[in-house]
C-alpha positions as a Markdown table, in Angstrom:
| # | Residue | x | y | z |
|---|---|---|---|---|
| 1 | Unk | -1.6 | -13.6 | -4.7 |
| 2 | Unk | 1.1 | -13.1 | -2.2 |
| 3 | Unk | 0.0 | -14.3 | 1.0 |
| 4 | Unk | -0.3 | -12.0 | 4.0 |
| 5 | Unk | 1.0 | -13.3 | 7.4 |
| 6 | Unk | -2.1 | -14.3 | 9.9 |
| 7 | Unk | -0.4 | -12.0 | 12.4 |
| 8 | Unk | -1.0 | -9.0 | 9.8 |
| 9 | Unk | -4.4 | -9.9 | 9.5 |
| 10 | Unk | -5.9 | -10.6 | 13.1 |
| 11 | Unk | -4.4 | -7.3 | 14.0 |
| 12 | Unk | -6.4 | -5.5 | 11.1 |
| 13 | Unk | -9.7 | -7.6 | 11.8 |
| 14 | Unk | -9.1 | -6.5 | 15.5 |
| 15 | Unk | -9.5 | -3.2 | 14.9 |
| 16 | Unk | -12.3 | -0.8 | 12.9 |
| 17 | Unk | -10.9 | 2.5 | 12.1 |
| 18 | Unk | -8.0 | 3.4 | 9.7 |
| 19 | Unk | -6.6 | 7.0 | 8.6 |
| 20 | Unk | -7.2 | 7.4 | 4.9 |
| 21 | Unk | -4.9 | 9.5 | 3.1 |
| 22 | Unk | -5.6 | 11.0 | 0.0 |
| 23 | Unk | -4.1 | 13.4 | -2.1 |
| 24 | Unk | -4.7 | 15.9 | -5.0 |
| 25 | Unk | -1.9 | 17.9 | -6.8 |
| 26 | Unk | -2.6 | 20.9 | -4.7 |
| 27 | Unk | -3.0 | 19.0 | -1.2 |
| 28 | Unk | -3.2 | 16.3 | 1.0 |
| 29 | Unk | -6.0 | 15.1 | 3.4 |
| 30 | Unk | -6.7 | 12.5 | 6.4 |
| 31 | Unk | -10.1 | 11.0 | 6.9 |
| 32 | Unk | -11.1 | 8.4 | 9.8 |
| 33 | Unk | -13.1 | 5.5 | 8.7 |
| 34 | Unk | -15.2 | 2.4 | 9.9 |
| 35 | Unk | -13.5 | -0.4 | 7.9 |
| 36 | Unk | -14.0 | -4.5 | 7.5 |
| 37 | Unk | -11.2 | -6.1 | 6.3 |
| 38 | Unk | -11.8 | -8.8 | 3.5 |
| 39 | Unk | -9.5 | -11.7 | 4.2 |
| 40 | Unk | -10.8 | -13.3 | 1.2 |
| 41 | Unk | -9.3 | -10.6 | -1.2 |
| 42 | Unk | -7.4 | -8.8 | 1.0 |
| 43 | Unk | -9.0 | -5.1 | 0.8 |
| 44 | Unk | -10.6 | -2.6 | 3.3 |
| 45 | Unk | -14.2 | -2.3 | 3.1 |
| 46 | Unk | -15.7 | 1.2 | 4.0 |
| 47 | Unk | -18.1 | 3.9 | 3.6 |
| 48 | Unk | -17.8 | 7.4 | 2.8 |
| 49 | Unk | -20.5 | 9.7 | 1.2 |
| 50 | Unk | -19.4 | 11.2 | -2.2 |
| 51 | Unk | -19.9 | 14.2 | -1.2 |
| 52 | Unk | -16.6 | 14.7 | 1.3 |
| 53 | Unk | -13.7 | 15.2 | 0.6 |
| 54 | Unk | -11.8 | 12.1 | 0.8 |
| 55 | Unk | -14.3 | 10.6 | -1.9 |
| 56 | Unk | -13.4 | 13.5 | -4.6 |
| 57 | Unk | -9.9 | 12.8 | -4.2 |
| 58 | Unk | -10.2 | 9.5 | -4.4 |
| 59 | Unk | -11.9 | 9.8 | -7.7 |
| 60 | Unk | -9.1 | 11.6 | -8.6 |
| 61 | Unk | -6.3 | 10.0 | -7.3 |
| 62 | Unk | -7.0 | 6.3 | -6.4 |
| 63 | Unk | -3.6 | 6.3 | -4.8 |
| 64 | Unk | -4.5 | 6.1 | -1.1 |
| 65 | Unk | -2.1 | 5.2 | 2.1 |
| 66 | Unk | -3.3 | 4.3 | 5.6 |
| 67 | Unk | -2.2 | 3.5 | 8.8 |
| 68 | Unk | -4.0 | 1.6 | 11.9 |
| 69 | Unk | -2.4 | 2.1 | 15.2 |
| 70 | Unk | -3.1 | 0.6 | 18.8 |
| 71 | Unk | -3.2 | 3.3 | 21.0 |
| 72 | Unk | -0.9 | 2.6 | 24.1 |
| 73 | Unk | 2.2 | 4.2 | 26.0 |
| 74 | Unk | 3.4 | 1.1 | 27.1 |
| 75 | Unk | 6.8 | 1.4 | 24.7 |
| 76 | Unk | 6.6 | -2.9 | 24.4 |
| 77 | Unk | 3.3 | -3.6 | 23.3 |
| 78 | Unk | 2.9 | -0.6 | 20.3 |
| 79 | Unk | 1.6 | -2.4 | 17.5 |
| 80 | Unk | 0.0 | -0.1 | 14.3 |
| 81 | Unk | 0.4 | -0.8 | 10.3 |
| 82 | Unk | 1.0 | 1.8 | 7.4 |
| 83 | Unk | -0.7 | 1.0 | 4.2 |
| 84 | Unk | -0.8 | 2.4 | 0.4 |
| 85 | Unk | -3.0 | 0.9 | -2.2 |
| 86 | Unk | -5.6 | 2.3 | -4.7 |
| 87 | Unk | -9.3 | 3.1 | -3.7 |
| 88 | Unk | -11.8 | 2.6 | -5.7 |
| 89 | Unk | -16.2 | 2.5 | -5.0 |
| 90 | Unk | -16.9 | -1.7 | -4.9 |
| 91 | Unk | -18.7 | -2.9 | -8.0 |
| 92 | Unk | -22.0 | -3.4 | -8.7 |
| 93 | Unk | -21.1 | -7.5 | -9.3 |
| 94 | Unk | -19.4 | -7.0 | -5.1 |
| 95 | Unk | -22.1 | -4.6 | -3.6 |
| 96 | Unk | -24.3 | -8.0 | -2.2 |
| 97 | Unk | -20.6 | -9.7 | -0.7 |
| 98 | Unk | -19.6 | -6.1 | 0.6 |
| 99 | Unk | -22.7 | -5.2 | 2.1 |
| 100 | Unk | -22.8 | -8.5 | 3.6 |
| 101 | Unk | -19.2 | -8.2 | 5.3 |
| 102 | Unk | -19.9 | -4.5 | 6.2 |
| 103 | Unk | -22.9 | -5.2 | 7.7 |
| 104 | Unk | -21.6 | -7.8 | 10.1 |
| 105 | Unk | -19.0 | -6.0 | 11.7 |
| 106 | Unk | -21.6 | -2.6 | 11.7 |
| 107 | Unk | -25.3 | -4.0 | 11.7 |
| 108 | Unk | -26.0 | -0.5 | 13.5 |
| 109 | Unk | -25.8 | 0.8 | 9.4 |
| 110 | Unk | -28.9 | -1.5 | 8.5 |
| 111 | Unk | -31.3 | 1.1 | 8.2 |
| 112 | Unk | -29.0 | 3.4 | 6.1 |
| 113 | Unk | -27.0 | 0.8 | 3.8 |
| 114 | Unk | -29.2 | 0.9 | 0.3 |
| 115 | Unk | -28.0 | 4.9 | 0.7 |
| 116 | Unk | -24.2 | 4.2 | 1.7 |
| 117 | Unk | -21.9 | 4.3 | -0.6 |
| 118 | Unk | -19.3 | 1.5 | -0.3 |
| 119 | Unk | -15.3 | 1.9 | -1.3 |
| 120 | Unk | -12.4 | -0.7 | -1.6 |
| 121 | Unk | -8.7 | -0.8 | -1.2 |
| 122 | Unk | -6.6 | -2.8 | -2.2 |
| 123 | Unk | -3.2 | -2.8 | -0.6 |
| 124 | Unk | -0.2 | -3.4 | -2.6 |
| 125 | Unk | 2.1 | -2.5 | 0.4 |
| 126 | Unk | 1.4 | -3.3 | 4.1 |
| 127 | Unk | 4.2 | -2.5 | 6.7 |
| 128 | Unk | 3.5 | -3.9 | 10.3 |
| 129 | Unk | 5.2 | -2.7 | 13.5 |
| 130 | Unk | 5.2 | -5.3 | 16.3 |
| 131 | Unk | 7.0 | -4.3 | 19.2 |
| 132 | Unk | 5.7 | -7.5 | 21.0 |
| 133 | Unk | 7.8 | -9.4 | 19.1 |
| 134 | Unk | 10.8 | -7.3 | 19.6 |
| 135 | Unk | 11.6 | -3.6 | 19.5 |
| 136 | Unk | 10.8 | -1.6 | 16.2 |
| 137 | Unk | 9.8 | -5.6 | 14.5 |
| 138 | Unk | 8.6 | -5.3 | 11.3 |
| 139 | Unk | 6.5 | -7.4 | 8.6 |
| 140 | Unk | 6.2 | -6.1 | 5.6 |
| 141 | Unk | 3.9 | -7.6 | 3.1 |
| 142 | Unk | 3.8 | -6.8 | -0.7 |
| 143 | Unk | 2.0 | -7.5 | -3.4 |
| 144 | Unk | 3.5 | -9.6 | -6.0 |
């Protein structure tokens, strides 16, 4: 596995929300979700009922994109990623691990976690804007 730059992934486990993009031949959508990001395997951890819309398409279409932003108007400091992978609900041999990560970062879903339905994804393309390390500075990570 390619190995994603530290500076890459503190920025992601800083955070806890990404925009999930998913699409269907007829459309597009945009869903906000609680994430953990597994360093280990380098994947997005989240929860979405199967019922919305974002789950459908992604049993659809397991090509998803992303982005995480930090939101600021200071020009220098804008830091935010843009992602595309595929989606997919975690296995039955990763539910124990996932919970276990999920759970951490969110221990609020304890009551509720035997009855949420957890998702992956994997990204095979991560682009990181940086602008502390110089105006419009980029990383890009992809998988090999």
């Amino acid at each position: 596995m390619n190995k994603l730059d530290i500076r890459i992934i503190k920025f992601i486990k800083k955070h806890h929300v990404l925009t999930l993009a998913t699409s269907t031949d007829k459309q597009n959508w945009c869903a906000s979700c609680f994430y953990v990001f597994d360093d280990n395997n380098y994947r997005f951890i989240f929860t979405s009922d199967e019922n919305t819309r974002h789950a459908h398409e992604m049993l659809l279409n397991t090509n998803v994109a992303g982005s995480i932003a930090l939101e600021t108007s200071i020009v220098g400091k804008i830091q935010g990623i843009q992602f595309s992978g595929k989606a997919k609900q975690i296995s039955e041999k990763e539910i124990i691990y996932a919970r276990k990560l999920y759970l951490k970062k969110f221990p609020v879903a304890i009551p509720f976690i035997n009855k949420l339905l957890l998702w992956e994804i994997k990204p095979s393309f991560i682009k990181f804007t940086d602008n502390r390390l110089g105006f419009g500075k980029k990383l890009i990570w992809e998988e090999k």
